[in-house]
C-alpha positions as CSV (number, residue, x, y, z in Angstrom):
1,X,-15.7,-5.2,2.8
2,X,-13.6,-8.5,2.9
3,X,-14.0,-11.7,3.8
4,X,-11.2,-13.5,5.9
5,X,-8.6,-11.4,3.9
6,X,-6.3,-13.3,6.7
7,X,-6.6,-16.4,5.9
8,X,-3.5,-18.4,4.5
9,X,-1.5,-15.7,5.0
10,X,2.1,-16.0,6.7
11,X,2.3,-14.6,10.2
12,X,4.4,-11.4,8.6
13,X,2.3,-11.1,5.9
14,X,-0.7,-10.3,8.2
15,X,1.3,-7.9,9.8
16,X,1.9,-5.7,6.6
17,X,-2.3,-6.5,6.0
18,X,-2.9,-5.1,8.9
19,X,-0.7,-2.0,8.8
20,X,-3.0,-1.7,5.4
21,X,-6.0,-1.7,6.9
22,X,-5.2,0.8,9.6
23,X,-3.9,2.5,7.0
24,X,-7.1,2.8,5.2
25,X,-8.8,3.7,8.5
26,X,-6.2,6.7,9.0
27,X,-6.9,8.1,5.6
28,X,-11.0,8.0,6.5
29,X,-12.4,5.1,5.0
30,X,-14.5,2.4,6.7
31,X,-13.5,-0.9,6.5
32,X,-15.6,-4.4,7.3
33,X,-14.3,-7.3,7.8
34,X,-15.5,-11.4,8.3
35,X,-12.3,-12.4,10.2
36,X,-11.8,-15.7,12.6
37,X,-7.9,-14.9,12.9
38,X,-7.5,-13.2,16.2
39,X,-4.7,-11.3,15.0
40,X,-6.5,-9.1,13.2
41,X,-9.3,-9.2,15.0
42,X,-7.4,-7.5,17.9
43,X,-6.2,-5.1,15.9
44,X,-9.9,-3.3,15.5
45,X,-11.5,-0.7,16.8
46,X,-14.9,-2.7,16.8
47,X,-15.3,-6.2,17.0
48,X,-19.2,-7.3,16.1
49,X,-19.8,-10.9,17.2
50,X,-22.8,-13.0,15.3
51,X,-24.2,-15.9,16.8
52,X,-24.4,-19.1,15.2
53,X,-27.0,-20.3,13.6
């Protein structure tokens, strides 16, 4: 689990997280995320939206 693990993060730089992540996917792990950057957010099989408080 991470939170925002996208955040500051140079446009190419988010491309090698997210080839990580799917990486970690592919090798059968489960991975959670708090994200606001659509980037990665597209990049997700599931996308769980919580409504504000």
């Amino acid at each position: 689990m991470q939170d925002e693990p996208g955040t500051g993060l140079h446009p190419a730089d988010i491309d090698k997280l997210i080839a990580q992540l799917q990486g970690l996917v592919h090798a059968g792990n489960t991975v959670i995320l708090v994200e606001h950057g659509l980037r990665v957010a597209a990049a997700s099989n599931w996308v769980k939206r919580r409504p504000p408080w």
